[in-house]
C-alpha angles and dihedrals in degrees: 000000000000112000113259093244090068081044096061105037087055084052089051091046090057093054095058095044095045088047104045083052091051093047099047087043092055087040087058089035090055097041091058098055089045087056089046095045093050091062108050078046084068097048099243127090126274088206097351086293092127096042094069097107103051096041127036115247130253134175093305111042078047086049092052104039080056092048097056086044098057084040087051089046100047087048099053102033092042095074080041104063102031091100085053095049087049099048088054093049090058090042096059085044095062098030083050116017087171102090130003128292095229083094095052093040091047093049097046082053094050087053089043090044092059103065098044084058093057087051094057091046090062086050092052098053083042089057093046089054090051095049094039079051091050091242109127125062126228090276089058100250130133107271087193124085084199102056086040099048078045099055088041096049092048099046088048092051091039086061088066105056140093106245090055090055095044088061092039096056090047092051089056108066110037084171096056087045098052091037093059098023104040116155125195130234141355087314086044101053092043093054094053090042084057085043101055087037091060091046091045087048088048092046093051119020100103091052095054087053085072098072082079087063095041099032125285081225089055114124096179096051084048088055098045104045084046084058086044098057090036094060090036088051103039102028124092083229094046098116087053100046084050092051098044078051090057103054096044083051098045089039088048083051097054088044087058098044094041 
């Protein structure tokens, strides 16, 4: 049986590890979507991606618009999961001292990471329909009150049900969820990964639909909706801010469409 102080210090080690990797993969993350948004600020393409509504897609223009979803995703969820990364890294730690965690952990993100890129592949074939139905502007923002007021009343009223708060109370305790739901090994990990992805997506996913009001380009919507889960997810008034939140966002959308 190994003593419980190298125990500790190769959990500590893990933790490092695992977070020196999260925070250099949301830095690149971040960076990309700075570089991309820079250039849509300057009204040419950073890779043809501010060109969409003068010219139709092809591959490309469809290969691009995927590839800043999964970069915007990777830069908001990152922060978002990271708790979650960190409790099952303790937990395999404890469940199998023998090893390290990084394996289980990488294999519950690849699984996390999947369905988020199913998810971006969906925007992205949303954002191709907008721009083939001349409905979003050069900065990538709707250019219609009505699909605006549309995407805000239903992610307002989305706030209030109980599906929502089905995959909310499950996002905010990742113990109590490892703890009741553990998995063993590299399958085990990947199927709860693809668990805890289809309740984030669940969680978030209206929301998200609102980078095509704001700008699917805007940083500082990015920013602000990644500080928004964060407090709804991690805060003891969390359900209430989310459903305050609700009721402003359904109430701004009525507005639009009236």
């Amino acid at each position: 049986m190994a003593h419980p102080d190298s125990l500790a210090a190769a959990a500590r080690r893990d933790r490092v590890l695992l977070l020196a990797a999260l925070v250099g993969l949301c830095v690149l993350a971040w960076a990309y979507m700075i570089r991309m948004a820079a250039g849509t600020t300057h009204g040419h393409s950073c890779h043809g991606m501010a060109e969409p509504v003068v010219r139709p897609w092809g591959s490309v223009e469809i290969l691009m618009a995927f590839s800043m979803w999964v970069a915007m995703m990777a830069a908001m969820m990152l922060p978002i999961v990271t708790p979650w990364l960190l409790v099952l890294s303790g937990q395999k730690r404890e469940n199998g001292p023998g090893g390290t965690s990084l394996g289980t952990v990488g294999y519950f993100m690849l699984g996390y990471a999947a369905v988020w890129t199913g998810y971006s592949v969906a925007a992205a074939l949303g954002q191709w329909a907008l721009v083939a139905a001349a409905l979003l502007s050069p900065e990538l923002a709707a250019t219609s009150p009505v699909l605006g007021g549309v995407l805000f009343l239903a992610a307002g009223v989305y706030q209030w049900t109980p599906w929502r708060d089905a995959c909310m109370a499950h996002c905010r305790s990742p113990l109590g969820y490892f703890m009741t739901s553990w998995r063993k090994g590299r399958q085990g990990a990947l199927t709860m990964g693809v668990r805890h992805g289809l309740y984030c997506v669940g969680c978030c996913w209206a929301l998200m639909a609102l980078s095509f009001v704001f700008g699917i380009m805007n940083l500082l919507w990015m920013a602000g909706i990644t500080a928004f889960l964060l407090v709804e997810k991690i805060t003891s008034w969390g359900p209430r801010f989310g459903r305050a939140a609700g009721v402003i966002l359904a109430g701004y959308g009525m507005w639009m469409l009236a």
